[in-house]
C-alpha positions in Angstrom: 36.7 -73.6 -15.5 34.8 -76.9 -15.0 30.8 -77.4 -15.3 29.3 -81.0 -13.7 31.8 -84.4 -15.7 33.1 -81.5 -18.5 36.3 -80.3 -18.9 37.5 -77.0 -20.1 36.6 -77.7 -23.4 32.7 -78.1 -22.7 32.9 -73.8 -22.5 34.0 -72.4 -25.3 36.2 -68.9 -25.2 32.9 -67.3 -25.4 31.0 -68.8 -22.7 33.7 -68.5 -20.8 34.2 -64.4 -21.3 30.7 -64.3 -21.0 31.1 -66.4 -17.2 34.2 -64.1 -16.2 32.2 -60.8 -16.8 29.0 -62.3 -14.6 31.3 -63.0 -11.9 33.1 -60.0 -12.0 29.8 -57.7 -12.3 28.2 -60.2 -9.6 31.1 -59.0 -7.0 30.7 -55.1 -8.1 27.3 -54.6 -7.7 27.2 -56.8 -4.6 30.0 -54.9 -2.6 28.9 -51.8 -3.9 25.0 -52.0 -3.9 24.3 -55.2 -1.8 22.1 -56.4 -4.7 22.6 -59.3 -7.0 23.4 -58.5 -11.0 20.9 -60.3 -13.2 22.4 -62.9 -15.0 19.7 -63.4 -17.6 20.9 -59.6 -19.1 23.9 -61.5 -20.4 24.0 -62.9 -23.9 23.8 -66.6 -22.9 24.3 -69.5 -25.1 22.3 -72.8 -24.5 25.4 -74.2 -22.4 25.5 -71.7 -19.8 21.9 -71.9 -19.5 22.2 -75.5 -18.8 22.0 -76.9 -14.8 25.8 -77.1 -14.0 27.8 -76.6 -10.8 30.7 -74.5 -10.7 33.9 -73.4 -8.1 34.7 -69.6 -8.2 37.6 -68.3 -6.7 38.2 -64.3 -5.5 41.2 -63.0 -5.6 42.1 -59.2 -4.6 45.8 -58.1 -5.4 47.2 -61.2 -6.3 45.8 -62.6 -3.0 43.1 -65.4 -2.2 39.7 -63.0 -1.2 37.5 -66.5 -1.3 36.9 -69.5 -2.9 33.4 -71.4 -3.1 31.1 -73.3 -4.9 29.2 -75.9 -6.1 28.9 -79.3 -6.8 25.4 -80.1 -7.1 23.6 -79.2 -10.4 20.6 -76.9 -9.2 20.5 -74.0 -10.8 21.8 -72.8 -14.9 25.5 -72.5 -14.7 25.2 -68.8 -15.3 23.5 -68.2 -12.2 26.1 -70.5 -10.2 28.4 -68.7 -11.3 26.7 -65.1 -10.1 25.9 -66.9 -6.6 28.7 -68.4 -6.2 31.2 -65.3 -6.8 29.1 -63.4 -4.6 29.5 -65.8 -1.8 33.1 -65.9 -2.3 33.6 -62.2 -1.7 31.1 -61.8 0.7 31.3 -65.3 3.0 
């Protein structure tokens, strides 16, 4: 996972647990409900609050489902990561 100029090792283990469960709730709720999960209900640390583009890719069985993302720093990480895992299962 890569935010903006970091590398992996600007997200620790937790903000990156913390990034994978977003993503994975953000695709559940969406195909299930059609509504977005709300990021903010996660337990955040100051860098995934932080402005930061990010790439998400959906895989279902093994097999590419979507891929899409971000490279321009709008929104907190956390919620590129939601948007951006919804647009690559549902776009």
């Amino acid at each position: 996972m890569t935010c903006g100029n970091h590398s992996e090792s600007f997200l620790d283990a937790e903000d990156q647990r913390v990034l994978l469960g977003i993503a994975r709730q953000a695709v559940d709720r969406w195909v299930n409900a059609r509504k977005p999960v709300d990021w903010e209900a996660f337990d955040l640390t100051d860098r995934v609050r932080q402005v930061g583009g990010c790439f998400v890719t959906v895989r279902n069985a093994g097999k590419l489902r979507g891929c899409i993302g971000s490279i321009v720093h709008v929104d907190p990480l956390a919620q590129s990561v939601r948007d951006n895992a919804i647009g690559a299962a549902s776009r």
